[in-house]
TIDRENLUM-161796 format. One record per residue (C-alpha): x, z, y; residue in one letter; residue number from 1. Coordinates in steps of 0.001 Angstrom, whole numbers, plus 500000, padded with zeros to 6 digits. Example, Ala and Ser with C-alpha at 12.3 -4.5 7.8 and 13.67 -1.06 7.14 Angstrom:
<rec><X>512300</X><Z>507800</Z><Y>495500</Y><resn>A</resn><resi>1</resi></rec>
<rec><X>513670</X><Z>507140</Z><Y>498940</Y><resn>S</resn><resi>2</resi></rec>
***
This chain:
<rec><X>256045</X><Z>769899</Z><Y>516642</Y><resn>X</resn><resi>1</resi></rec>
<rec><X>259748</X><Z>771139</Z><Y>516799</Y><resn>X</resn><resi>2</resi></rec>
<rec><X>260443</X><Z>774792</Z><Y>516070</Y><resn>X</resn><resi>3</resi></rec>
<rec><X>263149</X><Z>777002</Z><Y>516630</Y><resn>X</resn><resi>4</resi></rec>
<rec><X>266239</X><Z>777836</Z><Y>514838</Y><resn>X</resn><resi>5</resi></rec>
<rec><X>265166</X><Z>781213</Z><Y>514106</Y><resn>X</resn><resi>6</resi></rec>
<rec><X>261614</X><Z>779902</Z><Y>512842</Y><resn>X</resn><resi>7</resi></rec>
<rec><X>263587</X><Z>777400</Z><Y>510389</Y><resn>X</resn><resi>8</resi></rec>
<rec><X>265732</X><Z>780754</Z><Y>509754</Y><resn>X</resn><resi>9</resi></rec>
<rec><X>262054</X><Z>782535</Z><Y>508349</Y><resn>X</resn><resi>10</resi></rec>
<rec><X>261012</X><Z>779276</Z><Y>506317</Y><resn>X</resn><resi>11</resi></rec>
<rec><X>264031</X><Z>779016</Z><Y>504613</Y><resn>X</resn><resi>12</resi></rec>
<rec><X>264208</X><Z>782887</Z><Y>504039</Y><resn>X</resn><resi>13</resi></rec>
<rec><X>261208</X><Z>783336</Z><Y>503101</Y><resn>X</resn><resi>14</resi></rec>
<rec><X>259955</X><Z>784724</Z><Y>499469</Y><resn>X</resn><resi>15</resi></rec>
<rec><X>256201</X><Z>783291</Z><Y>498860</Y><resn>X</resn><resi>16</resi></rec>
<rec><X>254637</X><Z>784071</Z><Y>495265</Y><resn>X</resn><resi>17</resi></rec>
<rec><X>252311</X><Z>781321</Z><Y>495757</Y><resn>X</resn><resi>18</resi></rec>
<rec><X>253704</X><Z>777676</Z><Y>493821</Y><resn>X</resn><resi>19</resi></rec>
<rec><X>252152</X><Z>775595</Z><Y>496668</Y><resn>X</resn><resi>20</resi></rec>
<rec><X>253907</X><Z>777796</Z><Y>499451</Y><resn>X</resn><resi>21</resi></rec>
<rec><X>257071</X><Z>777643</Z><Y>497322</Y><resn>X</resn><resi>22</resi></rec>
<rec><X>256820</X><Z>774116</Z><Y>497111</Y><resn>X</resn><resi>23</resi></rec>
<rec><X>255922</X><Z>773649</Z><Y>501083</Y><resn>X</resn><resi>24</resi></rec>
<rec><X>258700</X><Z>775898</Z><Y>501995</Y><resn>X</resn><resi>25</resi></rec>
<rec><X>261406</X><Z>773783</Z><Y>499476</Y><resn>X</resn><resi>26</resi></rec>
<rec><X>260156</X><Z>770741</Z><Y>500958</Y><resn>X</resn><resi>27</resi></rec>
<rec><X>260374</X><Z>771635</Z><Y>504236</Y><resn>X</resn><resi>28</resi></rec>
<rec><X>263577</X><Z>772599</Z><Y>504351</Y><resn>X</resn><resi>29</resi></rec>
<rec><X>264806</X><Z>769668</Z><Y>502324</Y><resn>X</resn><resi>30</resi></rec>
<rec><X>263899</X><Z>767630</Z><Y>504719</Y><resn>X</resn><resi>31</resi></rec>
<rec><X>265974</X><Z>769638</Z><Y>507245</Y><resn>X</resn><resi>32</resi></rec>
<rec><X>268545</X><Z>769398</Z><Y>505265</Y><resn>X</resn><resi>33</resi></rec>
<rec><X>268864</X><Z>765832</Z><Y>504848</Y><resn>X</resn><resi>34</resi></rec>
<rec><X>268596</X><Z>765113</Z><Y>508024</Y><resn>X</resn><resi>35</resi></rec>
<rec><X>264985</X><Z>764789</Z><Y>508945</Y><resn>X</resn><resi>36</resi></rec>
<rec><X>264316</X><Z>762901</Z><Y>506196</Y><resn>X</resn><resi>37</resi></rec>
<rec><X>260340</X><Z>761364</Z><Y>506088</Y><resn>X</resn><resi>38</resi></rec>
<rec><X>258449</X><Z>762679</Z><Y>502693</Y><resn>X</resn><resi>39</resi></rec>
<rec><X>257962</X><Z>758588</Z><Y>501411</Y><resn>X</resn><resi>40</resi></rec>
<rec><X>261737</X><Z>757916</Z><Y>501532</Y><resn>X</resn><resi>41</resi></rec>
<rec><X>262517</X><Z>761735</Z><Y>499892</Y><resn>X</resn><resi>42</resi></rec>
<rec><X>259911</X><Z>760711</Z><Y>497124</Y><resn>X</resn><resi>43</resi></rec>
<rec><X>261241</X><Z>757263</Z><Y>496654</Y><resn>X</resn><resi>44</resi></rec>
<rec><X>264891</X><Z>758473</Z><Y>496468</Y><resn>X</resn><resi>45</resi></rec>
<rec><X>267048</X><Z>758349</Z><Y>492955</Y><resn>X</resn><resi>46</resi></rec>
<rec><X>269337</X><Z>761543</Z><Y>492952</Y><resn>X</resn><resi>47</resi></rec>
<rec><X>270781</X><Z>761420</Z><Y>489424</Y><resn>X</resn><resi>48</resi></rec>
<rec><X>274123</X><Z>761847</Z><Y>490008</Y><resn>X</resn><resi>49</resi></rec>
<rec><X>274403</X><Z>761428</Z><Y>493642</Y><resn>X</resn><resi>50</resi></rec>
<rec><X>276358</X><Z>763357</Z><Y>495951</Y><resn>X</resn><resi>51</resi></rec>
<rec><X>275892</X><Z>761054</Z><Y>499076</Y><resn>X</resn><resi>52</resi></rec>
<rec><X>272354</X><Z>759481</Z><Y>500292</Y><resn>X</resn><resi>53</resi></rec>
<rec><X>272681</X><Z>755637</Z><Y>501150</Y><resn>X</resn><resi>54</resi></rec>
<rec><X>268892</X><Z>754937</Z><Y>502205</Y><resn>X</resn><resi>55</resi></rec>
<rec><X>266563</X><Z>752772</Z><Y>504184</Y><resn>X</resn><resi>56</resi></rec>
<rec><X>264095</X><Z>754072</Z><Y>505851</Y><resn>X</resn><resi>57</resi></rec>
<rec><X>260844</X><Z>752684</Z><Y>505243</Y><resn>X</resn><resi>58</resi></rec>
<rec><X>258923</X><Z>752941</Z><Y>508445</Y><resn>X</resn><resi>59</resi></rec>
<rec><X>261992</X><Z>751091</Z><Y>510066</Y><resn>X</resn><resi>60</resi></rec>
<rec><X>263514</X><Z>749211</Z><Y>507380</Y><resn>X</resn><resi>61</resi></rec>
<rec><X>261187</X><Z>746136</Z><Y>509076</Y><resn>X</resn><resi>62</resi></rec>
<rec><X>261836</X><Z>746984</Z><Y>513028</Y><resn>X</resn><resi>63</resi></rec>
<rec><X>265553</X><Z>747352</Z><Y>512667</Y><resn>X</resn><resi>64</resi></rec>
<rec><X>267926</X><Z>744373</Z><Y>512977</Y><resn>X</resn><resi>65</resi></rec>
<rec><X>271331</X><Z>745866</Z><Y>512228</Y><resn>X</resn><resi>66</resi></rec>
<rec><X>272484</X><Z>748804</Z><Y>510308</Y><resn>X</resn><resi>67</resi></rec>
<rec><X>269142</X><Z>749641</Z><Y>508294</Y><resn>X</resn><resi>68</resi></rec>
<rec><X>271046</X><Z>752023</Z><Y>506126</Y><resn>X</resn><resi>69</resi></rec>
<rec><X>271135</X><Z>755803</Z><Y>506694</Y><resn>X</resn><resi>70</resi></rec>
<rec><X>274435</X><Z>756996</Z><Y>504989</Y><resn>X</resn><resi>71</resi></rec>
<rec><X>275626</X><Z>760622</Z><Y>504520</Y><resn>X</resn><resi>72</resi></rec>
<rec><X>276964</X><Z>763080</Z><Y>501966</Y><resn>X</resn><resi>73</resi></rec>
<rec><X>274260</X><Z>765536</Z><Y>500554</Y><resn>X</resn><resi>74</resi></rec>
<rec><X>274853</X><Z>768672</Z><Y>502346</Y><resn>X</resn><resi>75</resi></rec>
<rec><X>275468</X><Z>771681</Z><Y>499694</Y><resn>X</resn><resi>76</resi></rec>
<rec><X>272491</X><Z>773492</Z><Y>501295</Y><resn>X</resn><resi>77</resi></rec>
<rec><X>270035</X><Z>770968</Z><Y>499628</Y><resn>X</resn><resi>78</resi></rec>
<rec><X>271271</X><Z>771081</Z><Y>495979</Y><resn>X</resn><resi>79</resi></rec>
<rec><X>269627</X><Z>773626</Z><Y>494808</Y><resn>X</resn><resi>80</resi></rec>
<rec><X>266252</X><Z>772720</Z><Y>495975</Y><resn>X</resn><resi>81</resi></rec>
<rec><X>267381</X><Z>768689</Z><Y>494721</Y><resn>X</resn><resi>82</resi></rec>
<rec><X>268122</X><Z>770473</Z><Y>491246</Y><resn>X</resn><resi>83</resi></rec>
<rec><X>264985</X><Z>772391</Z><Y>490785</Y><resn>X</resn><resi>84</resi></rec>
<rec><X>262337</X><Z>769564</Z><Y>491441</Y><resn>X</resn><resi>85</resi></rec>
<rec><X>264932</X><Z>766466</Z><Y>490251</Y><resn>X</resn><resi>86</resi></rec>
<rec><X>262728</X><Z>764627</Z><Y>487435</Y><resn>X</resn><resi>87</resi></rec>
<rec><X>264331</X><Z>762648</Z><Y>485091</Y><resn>X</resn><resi>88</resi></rec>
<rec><X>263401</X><Z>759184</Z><Y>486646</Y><resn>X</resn><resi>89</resi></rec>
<rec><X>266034</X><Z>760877</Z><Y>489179</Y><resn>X</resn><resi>90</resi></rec>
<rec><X>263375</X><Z>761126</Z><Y>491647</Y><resn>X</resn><resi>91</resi></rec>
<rec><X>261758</X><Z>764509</Z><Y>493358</Y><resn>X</resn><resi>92</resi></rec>
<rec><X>258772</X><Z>765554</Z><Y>491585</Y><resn>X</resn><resi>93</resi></rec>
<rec><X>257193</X><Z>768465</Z><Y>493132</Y><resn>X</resn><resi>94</resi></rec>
<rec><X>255036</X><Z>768841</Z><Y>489950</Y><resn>X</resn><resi>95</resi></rec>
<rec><X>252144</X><Z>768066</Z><Y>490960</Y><resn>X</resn><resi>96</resi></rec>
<rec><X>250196</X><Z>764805</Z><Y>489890</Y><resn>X</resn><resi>97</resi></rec>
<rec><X>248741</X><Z>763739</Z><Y>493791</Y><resn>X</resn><resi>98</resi></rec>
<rec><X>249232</X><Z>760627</Z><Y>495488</Y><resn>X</resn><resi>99</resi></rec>
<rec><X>251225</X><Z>760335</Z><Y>498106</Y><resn>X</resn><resi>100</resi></rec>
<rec><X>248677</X><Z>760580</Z><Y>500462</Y><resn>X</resn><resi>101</resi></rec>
<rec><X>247526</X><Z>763753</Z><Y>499071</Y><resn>X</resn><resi>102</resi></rec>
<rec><X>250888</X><Z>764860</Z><Y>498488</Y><resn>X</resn><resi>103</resi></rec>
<rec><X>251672</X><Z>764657</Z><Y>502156</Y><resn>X</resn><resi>104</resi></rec>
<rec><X>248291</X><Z>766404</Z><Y>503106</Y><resn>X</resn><resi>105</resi></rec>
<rec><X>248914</X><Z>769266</Z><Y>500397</Y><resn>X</resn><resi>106</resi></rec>
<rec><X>252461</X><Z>770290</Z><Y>501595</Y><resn>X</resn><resi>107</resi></rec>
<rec><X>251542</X><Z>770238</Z><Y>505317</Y><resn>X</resn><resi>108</resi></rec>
<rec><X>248740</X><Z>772258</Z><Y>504897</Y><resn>X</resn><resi>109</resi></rec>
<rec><X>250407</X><Z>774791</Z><Y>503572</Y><resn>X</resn><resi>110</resi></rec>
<rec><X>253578</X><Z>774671</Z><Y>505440</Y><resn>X</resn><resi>111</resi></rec>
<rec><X>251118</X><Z>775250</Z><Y>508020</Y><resn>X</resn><resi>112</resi></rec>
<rec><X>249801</X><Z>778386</Z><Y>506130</Y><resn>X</resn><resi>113</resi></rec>
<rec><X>253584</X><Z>779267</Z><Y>505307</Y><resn>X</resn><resi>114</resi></rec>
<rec><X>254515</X><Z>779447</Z><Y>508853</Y><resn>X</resn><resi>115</resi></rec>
<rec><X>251837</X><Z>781385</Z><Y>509845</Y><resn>X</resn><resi>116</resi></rec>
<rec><X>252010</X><Z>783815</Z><Y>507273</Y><resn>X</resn><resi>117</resi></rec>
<rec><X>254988</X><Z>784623</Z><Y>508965</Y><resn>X</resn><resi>118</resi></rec>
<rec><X>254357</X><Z>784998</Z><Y>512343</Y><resn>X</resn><resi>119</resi></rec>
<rec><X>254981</X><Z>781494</Z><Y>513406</Y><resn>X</resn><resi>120</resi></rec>
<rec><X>251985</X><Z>780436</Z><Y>516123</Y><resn>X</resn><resi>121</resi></rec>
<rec><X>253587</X><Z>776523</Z><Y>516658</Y><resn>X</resn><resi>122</resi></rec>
<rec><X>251618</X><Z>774368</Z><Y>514644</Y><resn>X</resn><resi>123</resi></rec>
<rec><X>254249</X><Z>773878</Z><Y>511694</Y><resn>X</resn><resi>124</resi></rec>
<rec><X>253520</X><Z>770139</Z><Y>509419</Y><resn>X</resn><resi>125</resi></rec>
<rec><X>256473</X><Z>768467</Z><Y>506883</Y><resn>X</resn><resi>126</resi></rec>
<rec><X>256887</X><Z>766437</Z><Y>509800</Y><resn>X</resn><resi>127</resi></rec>
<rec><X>258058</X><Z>769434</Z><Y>511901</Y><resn>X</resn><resi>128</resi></rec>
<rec><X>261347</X><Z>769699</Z><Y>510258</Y><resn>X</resn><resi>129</resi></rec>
<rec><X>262475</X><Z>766100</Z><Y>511492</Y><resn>X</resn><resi>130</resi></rec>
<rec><X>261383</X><Z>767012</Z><Y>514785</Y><resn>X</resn><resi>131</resi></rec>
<rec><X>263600</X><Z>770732</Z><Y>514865</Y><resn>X</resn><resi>132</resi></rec>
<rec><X>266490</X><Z>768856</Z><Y>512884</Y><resn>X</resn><resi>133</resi></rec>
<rec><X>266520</X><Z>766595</Z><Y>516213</Y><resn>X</resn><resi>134</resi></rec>
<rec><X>265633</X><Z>768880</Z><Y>518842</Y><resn>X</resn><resi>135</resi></rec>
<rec><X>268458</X><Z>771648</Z><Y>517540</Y><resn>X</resn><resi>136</resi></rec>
<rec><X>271126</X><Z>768397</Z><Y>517329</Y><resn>X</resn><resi>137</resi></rec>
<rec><X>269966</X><Z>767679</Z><Y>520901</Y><resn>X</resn><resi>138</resi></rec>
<rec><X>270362</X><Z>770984</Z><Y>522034</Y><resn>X</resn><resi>139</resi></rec>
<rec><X>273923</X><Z>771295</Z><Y>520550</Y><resn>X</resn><resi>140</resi></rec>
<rec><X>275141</X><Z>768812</Z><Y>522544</Y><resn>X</resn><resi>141</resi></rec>
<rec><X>275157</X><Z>766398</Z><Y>519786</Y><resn>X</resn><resi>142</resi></rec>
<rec><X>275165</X><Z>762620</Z><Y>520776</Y><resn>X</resn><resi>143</resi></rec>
<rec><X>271449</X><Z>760660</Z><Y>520827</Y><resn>X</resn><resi>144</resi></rec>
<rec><X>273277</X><Z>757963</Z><Y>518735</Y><resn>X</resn><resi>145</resi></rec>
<rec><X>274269</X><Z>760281</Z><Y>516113</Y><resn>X</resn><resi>146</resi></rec>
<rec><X>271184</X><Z>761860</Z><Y>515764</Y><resn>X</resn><resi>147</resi></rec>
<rec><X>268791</X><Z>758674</Z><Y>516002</Y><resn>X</resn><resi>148</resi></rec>
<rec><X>271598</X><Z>757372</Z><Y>512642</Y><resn>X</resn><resi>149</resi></rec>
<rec><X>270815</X><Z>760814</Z><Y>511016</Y><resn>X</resn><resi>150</resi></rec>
<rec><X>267327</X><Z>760632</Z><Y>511239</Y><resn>X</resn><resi>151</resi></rec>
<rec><X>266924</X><Z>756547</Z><Y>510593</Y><resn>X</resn><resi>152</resi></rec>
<rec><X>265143</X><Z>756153</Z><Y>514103</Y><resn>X</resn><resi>153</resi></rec>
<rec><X>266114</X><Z>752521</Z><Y>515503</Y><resn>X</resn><resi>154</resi></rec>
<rec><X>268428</X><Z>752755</Z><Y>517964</Y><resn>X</resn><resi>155</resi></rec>
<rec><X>267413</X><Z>751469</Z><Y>521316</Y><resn>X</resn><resi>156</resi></rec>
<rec><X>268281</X><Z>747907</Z><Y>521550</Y><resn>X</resn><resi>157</resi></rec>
<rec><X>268504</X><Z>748391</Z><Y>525475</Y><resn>X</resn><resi>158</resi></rec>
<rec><X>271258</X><Z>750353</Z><Y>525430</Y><resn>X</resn><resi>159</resi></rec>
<rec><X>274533</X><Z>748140</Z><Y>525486</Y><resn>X</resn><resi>160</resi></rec>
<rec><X>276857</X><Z>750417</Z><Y>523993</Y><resn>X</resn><resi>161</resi></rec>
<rec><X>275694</X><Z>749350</Z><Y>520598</Y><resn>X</resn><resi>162</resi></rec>
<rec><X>277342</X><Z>746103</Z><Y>521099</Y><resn>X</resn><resi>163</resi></rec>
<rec><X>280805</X><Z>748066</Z><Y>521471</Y><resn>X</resn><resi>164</resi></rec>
<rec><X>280707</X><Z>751086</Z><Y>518784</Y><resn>X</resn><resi>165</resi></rec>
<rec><X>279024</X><Z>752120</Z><Y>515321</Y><resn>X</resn><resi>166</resi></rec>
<rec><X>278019</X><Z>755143</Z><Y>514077</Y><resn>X</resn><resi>167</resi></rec>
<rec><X>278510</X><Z>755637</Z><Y>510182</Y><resn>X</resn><resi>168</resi></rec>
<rec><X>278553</X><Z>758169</Z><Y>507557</Y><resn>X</resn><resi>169</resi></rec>
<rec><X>281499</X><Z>760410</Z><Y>508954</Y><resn>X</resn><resi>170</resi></rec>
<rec><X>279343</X><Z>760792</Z><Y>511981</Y><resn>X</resn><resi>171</resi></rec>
<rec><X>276605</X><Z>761923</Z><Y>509987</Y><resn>X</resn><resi>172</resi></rec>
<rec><X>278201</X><Z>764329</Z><Y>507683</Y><resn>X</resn><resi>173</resi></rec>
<rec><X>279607</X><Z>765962</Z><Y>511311</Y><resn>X</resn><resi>174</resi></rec>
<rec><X>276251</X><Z>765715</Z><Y>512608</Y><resn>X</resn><resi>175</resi></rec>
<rec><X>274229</X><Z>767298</Z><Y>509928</Y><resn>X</resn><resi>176</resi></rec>
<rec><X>277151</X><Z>769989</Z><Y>508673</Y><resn>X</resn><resi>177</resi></rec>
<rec><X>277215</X><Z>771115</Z><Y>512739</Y><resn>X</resn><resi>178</resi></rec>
<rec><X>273099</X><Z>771203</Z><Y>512804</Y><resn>X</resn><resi>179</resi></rec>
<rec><X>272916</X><Z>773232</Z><Y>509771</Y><resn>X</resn><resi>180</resi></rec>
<rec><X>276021</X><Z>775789</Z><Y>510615</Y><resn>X</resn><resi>181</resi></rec>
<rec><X>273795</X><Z>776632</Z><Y>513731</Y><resn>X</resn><resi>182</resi></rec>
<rec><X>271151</X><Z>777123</Z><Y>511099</Y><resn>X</resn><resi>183</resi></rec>
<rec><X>273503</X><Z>780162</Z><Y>509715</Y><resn>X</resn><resi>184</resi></rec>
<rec><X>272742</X><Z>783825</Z><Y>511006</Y><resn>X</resn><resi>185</resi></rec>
<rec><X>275185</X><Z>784829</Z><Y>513790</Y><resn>X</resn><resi>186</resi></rec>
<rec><X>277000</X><Z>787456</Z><Y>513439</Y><resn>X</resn><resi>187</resi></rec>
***
């Protein structure tokens, strides 16, 4: 489900009149931005007056022994998209009154319609932008351990080295800052 950097490049550039592609697109590439964030955790998030994300994840928060947190500063690129949909509960609110479920269902569809609107023929879902996030870390050179903190994946427990070092928020804000530069056009 991974993309390129150049397909993230036409999501995020990309002008669509259409509220729900607008709203696919933003959410999208807030996810990027924060690290491959899943949509339940983004939703469930309080952002009044945050600049750094301390979080949980919830599909691990029960699998994970040690270090359940996810901890890293909010990256300027996601501000603006944080500031349009912020509610006043503090929370995201994309505007429209769906449950999660067919929240989820909404935005992929048409992310899916989004990305093929512009030329994109992988099969593009929310959940692609976790994957890409990953895959473009991975193919920076970036450690598995950093990205697996960034993301909130558990960390292999049969890998030894985690009895011996820790990653933690520095690691992340170097992690996402160098996936996201790689994000901005070459010149």
């Amino acid at each position: 489900l991974d993309i390129s950097v150049e397909e993230v490049r036409l999501i995020r550039d990309s002008e669509p009149k259409a509220k729900a592609l607008v709203v696919a697109r933003d959410a999208f590439m807030l996810c990027y931005y924060l690290g491959g964030i899943n949509m339940v955790d983004l939703l469930a998030y309080n952002f009044k007056g945050k600049t750094t994300m301390e979080y949980e994840r919830q599909k691990a928060k029960n699998t994970k022994k040690n270090d359940k947190k996810v901890c890293f500063t909010i990256p300027e690129e996601a501000k603006p998209i944080i500031k349009r949909y912020i509610g006043r509960n503090g929370k995201i609110d994309f505007g429209y009154k769906l449950s999660y479920e067919n929240l989820r269902k909404y935005i992929t569809k048409n992310i899916g319609t989004l990305a093929q609107s512009l030329g994109i023929e992988t099969h593009v879902v929310y959940y692609s932008a976790r994957q890409s996030f990953a895959q473009h870390g991975f193919e920076l050179g970036i450690s598995l351990e950093r990205i697996e903190y960034c993301i909130g994946q558990s960390m292999k427990g049969n890998r030894p080295i985690y009895h011996y070092v820790k990653i933690n928020k520095k690691h992340a804000d170097e992690t996402i800052r160098a996936i996201l530069d790689n994000l901005k056009e070459k010149r």
